[in-house]
mmCIF file as gemmi writes it, N, C-alpha and C atoms, coordinates in Angstrom:
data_model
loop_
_atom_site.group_PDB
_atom_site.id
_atom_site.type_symbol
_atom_site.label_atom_id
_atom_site.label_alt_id
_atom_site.label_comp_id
_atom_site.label_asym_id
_atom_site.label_entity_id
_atom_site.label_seq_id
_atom_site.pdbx_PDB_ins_code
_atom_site.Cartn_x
_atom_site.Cartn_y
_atom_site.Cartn_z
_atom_site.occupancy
_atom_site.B_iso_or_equiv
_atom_site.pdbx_formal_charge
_atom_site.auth_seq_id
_atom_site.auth_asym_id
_atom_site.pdbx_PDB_model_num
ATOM 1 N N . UNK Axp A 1 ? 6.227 5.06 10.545 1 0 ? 1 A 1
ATOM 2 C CA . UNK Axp A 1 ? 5.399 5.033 9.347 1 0 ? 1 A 1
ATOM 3 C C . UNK Axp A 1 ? 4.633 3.713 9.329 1 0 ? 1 A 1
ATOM 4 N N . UNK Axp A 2 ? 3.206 4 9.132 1 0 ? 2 A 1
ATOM 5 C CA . UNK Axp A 2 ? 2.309 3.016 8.923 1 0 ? 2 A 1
ATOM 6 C C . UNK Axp A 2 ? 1.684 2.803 7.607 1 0 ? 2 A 1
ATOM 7 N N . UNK Axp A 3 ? 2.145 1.162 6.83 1 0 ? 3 A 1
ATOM 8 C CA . UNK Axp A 3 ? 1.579 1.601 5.695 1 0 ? 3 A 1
ATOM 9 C C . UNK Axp A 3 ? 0.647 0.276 5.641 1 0 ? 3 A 1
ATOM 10 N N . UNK Axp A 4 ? -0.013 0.261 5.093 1 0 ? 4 A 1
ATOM 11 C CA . UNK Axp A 4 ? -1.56 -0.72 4.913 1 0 ? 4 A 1
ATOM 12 C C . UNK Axp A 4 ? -1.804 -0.982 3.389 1 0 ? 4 A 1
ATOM 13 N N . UNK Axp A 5 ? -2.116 -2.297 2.889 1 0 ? 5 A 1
ATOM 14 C CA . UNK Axp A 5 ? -2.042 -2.923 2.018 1 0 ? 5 A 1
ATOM 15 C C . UNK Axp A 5 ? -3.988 -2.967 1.893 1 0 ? 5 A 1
ATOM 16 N N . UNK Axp A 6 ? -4.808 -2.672 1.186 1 0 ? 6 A 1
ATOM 17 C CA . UNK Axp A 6 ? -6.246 -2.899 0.977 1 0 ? 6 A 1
ATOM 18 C C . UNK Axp A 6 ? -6.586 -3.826 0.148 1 0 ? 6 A 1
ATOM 19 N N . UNK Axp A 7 ? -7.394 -4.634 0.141 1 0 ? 7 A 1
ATOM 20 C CA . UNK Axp A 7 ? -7.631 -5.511 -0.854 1 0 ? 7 A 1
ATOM 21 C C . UNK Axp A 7 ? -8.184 -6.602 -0.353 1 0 ? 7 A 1
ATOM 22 N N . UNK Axp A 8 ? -8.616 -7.836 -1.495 1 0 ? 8 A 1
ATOM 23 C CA . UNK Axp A 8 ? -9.249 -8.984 -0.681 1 0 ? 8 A 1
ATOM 24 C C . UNK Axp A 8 ? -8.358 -10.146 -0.776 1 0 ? 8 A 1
ATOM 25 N N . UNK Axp A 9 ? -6.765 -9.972 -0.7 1 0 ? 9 A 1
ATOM 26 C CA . UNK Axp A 9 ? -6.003 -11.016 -0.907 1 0 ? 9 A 1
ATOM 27 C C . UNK Axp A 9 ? -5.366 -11.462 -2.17 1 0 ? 9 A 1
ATOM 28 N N . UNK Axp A 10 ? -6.307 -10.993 -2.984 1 0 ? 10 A 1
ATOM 29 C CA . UNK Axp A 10 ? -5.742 -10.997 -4.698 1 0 ? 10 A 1
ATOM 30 C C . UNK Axp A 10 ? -4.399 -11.325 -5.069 1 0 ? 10 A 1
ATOM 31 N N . UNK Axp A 11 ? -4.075 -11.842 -6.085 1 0 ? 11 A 1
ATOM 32 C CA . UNK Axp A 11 ? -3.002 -11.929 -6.387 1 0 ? 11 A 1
ATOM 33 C C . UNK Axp A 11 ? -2.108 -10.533 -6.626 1 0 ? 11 A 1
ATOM 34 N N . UNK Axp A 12 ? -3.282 -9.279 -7.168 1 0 ? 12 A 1
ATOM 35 C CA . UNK Axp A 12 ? -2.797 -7.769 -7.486 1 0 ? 12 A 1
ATOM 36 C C . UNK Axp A 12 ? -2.352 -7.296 -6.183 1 0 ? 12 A 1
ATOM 37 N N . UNK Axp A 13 ? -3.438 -7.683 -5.039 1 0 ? 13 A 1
ATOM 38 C CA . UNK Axp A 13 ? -2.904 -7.444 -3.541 1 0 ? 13 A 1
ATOM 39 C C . UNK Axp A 13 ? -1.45 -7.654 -3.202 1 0 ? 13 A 1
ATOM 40 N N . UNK Axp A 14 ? -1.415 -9.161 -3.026 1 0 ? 14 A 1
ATOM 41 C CA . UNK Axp A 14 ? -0.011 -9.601 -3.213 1 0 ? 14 A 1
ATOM 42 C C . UNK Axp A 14 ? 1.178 -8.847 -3.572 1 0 ? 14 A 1
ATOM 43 N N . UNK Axp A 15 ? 1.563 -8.571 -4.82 1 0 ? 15 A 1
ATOM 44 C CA . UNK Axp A 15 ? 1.843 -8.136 -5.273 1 0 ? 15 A 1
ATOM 45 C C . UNK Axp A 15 ? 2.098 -6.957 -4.978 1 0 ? 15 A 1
ATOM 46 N N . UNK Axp A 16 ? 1.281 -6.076 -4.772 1 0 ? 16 A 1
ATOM 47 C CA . UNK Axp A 16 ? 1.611 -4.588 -4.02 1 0 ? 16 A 1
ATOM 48 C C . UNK Axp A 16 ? 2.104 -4.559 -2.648 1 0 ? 16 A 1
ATOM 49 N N . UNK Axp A 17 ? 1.802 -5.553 -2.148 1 0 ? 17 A 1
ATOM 50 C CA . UNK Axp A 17 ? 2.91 -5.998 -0.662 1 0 ? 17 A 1
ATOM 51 C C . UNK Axp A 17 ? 4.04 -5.961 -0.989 1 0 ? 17 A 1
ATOM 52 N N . UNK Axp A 18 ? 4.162 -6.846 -1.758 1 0 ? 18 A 1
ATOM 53 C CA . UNK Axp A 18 ? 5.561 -7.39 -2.562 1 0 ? 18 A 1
ATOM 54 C C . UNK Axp A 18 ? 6.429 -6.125 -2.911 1 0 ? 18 A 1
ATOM 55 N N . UNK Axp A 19 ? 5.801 -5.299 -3.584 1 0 ? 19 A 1
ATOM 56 C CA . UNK Axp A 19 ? 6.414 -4.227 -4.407 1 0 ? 19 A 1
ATOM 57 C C . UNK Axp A 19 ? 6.792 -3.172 -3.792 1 0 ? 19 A 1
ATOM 58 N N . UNK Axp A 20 ? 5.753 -3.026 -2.019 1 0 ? 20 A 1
ATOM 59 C CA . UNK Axp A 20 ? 6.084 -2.152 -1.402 1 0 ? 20 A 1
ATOM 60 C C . UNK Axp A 20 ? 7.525 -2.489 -0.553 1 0 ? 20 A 1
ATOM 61 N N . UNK Axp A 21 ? 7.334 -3.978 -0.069 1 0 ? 21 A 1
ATOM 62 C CA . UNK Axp A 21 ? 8.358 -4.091 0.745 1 0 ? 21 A 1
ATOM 63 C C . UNK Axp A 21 ? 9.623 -4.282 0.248 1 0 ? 21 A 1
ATOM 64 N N . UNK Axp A 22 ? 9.747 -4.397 -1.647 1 0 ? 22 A 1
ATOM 65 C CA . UNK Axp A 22 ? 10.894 -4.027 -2.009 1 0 ? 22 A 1
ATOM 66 C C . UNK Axp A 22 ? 11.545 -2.811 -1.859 1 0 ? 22 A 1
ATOM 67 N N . UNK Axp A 23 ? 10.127 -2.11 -1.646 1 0 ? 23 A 1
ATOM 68 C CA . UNK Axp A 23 ? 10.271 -0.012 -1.714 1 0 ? 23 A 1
ATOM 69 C C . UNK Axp A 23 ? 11.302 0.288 -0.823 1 0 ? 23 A 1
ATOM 70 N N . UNK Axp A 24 ? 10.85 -0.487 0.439 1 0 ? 24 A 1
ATOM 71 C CA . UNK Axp A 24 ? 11.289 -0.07 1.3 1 0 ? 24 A 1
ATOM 72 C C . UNK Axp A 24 ? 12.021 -0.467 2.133 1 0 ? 24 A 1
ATOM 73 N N . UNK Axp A 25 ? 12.911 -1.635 1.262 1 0 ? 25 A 1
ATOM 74 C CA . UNK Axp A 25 ? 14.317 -2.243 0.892 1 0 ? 25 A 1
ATOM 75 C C . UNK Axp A 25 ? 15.281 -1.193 0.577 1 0 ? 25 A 1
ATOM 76 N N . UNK Axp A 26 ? 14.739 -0.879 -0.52 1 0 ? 26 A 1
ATOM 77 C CA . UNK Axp A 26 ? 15.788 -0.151 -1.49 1 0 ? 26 A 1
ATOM 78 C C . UNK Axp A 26 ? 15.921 1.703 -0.606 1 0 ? 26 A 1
ATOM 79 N N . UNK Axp A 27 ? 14.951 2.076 -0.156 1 0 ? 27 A 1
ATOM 80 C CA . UNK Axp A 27 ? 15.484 3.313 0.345 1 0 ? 27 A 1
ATOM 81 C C . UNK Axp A 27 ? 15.881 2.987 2.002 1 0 ? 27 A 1
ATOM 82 N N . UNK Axp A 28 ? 15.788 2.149 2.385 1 0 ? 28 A 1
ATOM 83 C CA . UNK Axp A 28 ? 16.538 1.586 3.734 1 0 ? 28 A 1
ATOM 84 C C . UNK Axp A 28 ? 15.228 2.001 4.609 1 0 ? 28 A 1
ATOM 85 N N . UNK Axp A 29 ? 14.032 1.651 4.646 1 0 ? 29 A 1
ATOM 86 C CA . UNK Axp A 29 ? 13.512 2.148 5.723 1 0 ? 29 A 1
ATOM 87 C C . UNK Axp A 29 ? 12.342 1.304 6.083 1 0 ? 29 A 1
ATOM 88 N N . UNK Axp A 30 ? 12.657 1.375 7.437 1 0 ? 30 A 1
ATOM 89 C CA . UNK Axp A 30 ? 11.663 0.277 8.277 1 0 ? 30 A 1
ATOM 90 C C . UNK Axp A 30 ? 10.286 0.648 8.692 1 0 ? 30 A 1
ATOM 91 N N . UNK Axp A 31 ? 9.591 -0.017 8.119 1 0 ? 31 A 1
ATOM 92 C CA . UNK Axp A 31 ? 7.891 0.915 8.11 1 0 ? 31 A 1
ATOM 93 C C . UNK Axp A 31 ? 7.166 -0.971 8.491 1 0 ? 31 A 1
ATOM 94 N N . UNK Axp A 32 ? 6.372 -0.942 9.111 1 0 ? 32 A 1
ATOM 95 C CA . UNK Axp A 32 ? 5.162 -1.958 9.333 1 0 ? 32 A 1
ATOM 96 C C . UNK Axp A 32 ? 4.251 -1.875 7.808 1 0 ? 32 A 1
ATOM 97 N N . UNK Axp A 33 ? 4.096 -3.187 7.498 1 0 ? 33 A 1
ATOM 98 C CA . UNK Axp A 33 ? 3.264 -3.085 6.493 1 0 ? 33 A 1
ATOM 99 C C . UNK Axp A 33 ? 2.077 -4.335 6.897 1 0 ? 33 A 1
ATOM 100 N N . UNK Axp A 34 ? 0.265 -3.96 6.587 1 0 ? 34 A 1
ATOM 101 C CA . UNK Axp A 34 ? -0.412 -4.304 6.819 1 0 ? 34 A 1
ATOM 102 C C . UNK Axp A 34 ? -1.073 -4.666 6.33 1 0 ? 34 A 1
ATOM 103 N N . UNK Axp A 35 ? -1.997 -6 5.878 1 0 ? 35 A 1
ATOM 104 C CA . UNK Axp A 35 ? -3.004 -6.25 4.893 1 0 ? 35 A 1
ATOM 105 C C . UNK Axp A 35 ? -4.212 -6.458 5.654 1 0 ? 35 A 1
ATOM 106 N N . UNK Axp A 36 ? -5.175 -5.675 4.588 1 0 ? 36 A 1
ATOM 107 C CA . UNK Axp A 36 ? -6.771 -4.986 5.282 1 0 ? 36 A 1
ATOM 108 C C . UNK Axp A 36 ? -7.467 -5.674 4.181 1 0 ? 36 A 1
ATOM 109 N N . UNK Axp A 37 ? -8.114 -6.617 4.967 1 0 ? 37 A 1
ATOM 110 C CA . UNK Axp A 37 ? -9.152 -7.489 3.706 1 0 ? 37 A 1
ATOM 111 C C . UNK Axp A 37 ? -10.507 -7.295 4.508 1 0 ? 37 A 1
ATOM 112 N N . UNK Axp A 38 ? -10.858 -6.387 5.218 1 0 ? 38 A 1
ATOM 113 C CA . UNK Axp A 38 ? -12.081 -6.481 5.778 1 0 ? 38 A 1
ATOM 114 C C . UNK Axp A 38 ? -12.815 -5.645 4.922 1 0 ? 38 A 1
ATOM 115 N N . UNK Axp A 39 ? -13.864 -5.819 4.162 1 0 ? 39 A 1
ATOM 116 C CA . UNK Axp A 39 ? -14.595 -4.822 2.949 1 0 ? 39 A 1
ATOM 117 C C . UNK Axp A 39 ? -14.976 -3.648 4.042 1 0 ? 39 A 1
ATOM 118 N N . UNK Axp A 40 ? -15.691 -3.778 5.047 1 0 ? 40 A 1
ATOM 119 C CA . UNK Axp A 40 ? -16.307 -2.605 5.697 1 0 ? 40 A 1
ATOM 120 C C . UNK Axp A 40 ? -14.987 -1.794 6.39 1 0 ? 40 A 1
ATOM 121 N N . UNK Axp A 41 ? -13.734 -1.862 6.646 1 0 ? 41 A 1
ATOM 122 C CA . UNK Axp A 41 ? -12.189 -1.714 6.907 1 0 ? 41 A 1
ATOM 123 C C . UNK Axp A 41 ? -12.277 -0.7 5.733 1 0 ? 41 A 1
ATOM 124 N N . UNK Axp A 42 ? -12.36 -1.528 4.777 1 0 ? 42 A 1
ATOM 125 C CA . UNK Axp A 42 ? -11.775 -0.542 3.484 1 0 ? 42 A 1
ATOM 126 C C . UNK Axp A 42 ? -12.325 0.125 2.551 1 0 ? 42 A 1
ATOM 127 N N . UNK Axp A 43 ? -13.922 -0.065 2.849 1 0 ? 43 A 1
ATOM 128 C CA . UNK Axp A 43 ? -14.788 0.629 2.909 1 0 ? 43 A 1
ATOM 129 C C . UNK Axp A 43 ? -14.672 2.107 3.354 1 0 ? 43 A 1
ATOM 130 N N . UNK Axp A 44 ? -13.968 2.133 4.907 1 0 ? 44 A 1
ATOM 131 C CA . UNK Axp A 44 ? -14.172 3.011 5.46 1 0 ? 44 A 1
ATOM 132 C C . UNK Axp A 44 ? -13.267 4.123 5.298 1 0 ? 44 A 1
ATOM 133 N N . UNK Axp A 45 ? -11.971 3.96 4.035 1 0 ? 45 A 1
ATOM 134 C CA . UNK Axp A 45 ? -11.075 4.744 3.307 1 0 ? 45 A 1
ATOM 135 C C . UNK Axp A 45 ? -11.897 5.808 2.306 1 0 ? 45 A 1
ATOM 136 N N . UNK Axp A 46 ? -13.045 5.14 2.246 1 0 ? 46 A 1
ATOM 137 C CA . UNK Axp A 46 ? -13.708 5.476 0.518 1 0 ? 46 A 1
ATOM 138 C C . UNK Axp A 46 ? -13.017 5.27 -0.67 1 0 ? 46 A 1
ATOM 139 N N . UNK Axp A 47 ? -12.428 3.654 -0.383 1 0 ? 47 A 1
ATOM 140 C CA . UNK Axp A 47 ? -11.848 3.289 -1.592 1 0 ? 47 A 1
ATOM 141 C C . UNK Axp A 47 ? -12.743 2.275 -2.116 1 0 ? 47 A 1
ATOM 142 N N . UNK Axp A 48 ? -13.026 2.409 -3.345 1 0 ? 48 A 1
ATOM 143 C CA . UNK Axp A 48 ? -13.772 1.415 -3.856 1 0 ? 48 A 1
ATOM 144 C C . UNK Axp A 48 ? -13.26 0.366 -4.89 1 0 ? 48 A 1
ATOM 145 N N . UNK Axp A 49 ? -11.849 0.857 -5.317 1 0 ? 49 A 1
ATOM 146 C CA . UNK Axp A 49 ? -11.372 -0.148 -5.772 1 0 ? 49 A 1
ATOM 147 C C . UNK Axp A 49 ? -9.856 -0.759 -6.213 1 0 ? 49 A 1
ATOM 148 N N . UNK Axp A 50 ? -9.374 -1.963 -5.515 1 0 ? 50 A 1
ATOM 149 C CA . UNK Axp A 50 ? -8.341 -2.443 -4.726 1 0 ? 50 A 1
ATOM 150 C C . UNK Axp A 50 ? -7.25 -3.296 -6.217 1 0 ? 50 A 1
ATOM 151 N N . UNK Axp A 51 ? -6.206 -3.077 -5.939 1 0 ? 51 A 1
ATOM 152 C CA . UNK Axp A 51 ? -5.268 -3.046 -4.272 1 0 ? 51 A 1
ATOM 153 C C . UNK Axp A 51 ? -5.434 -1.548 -3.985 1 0 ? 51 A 1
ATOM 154 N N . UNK Axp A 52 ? -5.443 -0.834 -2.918 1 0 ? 52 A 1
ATOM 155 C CA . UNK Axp A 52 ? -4.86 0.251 -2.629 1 0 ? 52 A 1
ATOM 156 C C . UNK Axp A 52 ? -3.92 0.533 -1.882 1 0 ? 52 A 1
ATOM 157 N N . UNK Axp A 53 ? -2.899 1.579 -1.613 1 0 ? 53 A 1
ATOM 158 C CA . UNK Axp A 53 ? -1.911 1.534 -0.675 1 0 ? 53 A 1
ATOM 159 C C . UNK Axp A 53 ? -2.256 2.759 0.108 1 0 ? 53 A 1
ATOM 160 N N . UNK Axp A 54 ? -2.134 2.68 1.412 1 0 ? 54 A 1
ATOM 161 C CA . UNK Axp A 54 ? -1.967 3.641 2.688 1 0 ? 54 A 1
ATOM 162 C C . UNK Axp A 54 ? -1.455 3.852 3.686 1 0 ? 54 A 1
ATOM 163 N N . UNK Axp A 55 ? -0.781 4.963 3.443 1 0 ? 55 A 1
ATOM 164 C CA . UNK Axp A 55 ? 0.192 5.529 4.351 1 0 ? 55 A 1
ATOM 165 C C . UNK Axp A 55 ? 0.01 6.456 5.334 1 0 ? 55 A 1
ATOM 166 N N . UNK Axp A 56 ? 0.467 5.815 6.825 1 0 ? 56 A 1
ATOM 167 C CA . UNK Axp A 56 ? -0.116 6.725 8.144 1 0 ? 56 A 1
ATOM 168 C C . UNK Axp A 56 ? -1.581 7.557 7.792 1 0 ? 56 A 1
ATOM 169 N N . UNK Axp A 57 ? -2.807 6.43 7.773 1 0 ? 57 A 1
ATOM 170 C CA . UNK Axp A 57 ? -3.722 6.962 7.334 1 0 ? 57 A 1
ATOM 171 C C . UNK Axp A 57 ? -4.043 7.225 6.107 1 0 ? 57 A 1
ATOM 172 N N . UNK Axp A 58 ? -3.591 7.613 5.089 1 0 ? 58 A 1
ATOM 173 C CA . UNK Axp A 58 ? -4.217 8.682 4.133 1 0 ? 58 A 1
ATOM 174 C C . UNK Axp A 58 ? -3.474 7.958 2.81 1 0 ? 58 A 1
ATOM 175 N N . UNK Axp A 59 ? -4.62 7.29 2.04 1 0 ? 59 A 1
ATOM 176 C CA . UNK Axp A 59 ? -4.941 6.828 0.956 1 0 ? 59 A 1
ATOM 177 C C . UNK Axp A 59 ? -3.842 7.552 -0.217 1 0 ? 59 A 1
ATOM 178 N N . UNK Axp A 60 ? -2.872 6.393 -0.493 1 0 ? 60 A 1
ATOM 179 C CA . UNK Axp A 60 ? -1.986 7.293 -1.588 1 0 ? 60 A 1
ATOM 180 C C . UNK Axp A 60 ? -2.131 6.864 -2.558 1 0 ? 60 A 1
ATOM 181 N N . UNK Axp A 61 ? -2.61 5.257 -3.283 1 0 ? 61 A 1
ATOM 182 C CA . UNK Axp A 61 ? -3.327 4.884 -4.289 1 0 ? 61 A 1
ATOM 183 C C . UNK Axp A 61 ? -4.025 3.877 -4.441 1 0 ? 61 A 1
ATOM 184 N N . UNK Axp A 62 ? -4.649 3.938 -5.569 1 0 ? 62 A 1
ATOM 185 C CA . UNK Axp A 62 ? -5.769 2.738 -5.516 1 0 ? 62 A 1
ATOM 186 C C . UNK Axp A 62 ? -6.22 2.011 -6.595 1 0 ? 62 A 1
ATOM 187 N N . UNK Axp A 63 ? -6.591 1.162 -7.013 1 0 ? 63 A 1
ATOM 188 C CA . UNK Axp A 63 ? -7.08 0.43 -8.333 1 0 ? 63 A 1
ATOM 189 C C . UNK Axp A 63 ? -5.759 0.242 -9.581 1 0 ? 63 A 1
ATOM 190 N N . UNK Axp A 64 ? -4.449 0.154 -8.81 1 0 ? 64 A 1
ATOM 191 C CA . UNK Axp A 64 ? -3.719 -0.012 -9.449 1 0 ? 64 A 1
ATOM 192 C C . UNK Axp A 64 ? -2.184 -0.773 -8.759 1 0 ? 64 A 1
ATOM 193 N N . UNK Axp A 65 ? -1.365 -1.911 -9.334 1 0 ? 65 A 1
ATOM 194 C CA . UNK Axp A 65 ? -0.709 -2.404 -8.997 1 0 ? 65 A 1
ATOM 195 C C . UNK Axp A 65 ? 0.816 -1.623 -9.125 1 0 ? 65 A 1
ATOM 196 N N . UNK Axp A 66 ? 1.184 -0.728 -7.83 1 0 ? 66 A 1
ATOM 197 C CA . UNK Axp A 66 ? 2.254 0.302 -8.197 1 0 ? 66 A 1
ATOM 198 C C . UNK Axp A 66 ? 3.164 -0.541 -8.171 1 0 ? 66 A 1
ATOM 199 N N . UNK Axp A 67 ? 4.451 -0.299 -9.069 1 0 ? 67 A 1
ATOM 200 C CA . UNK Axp A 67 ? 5.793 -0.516 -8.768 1 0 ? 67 A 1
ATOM 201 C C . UNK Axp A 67 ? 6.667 -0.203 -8.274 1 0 ? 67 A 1
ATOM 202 N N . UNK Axp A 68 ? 7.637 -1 -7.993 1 0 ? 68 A 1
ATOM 203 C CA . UNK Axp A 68 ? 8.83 -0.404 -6.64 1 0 ? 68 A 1
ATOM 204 C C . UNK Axp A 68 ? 9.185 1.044 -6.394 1 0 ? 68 A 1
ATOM 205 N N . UNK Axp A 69 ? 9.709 1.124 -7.883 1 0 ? 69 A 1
ATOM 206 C CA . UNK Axp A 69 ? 10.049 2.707 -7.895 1 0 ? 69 A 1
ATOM 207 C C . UNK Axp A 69 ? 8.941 3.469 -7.838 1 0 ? 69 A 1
ATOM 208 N N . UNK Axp A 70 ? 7.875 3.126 -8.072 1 0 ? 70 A 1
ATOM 209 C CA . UNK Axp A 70 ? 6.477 4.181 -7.896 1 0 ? 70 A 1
ATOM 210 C C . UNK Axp A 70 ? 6.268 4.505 -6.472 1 0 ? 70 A 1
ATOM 211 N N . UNK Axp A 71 ? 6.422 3.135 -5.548 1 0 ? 71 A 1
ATOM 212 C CA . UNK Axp A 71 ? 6.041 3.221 -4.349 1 0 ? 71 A 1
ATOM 213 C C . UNK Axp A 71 ? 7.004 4.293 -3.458 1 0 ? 71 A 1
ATOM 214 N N . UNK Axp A 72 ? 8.467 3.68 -3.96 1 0 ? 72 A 1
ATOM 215 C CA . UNK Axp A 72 ? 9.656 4.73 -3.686 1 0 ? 72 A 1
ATOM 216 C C . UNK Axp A 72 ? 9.577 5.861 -4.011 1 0 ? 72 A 1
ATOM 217 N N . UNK Axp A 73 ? 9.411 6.896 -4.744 1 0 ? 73 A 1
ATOM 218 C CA . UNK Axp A 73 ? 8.707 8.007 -5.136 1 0 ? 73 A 1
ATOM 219 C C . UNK Axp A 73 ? 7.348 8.739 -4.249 1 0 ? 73 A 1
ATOM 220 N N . UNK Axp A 74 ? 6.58 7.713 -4.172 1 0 ? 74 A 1
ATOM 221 C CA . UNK Axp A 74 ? 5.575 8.121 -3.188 1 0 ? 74 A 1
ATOM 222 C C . UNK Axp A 74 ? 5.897 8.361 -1.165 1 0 ? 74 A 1
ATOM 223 N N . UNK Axp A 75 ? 6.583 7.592 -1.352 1 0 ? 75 A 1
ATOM 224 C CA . UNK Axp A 75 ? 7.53 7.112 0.252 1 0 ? 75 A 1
ATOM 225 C C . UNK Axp A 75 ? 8.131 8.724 0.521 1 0 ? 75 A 1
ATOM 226 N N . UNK Axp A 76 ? 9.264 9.11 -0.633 1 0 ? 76 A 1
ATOM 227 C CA . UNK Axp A 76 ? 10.036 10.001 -0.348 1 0 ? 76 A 1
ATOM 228 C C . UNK Axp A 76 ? 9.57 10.716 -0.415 1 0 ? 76 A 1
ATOM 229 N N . UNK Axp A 77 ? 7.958 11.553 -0.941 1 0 ? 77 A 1
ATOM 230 C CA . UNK Axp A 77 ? 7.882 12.641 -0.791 1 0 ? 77 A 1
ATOM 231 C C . UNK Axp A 77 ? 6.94 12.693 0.35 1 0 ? 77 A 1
ATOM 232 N N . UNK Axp A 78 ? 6.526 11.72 0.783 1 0 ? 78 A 1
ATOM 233 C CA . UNK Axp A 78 ? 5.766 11.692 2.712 1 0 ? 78 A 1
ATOM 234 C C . UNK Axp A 78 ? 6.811 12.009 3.842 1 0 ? 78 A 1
ATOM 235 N N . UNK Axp A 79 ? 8.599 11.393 3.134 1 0 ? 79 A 1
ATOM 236 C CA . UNK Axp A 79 ? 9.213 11.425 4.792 1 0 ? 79 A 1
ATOM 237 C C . UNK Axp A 79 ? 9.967 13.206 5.084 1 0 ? 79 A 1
């Protein structure tokens, strides 16, 4: 599992790193996590507005700072 962090570094960015890699603490699972600050990068999602989170490709949210258990929720119904 590949998951990707979008954004331009923000503190909201941050933060959704943060929140993911608690995610994925708490359900035990080892995933690469990536931060994409290149605008034309994240551009190329058709996301227009950040943090967003993405998983093996495909845009699971965006313009909002999810929480642990949100992210966990989203995790378990991809694996």
């Amino acid at each position: 599992m590949t998951i990707k962090v979008l954004g331009s570094g923000c503190k909201s960015c941050i933060t959704l790193a943060d929140n993911t890699k608690a995610a994925l603490k708490e359900i035990g699972l080892d995933a690469q996590i990536e931060k994409v600050t290149d605008f034309s990068e994240i551009a190329s999602y058709g996301v227009m507005s950040t943090p967003a989170l993405v998983v093996d490709e495909k845009v699971v949210s965006y313009g909002k700072v999810l929480k642990p258990a949100e992210i966990k929720k989203l995790l378990e119904r991809l694996m």
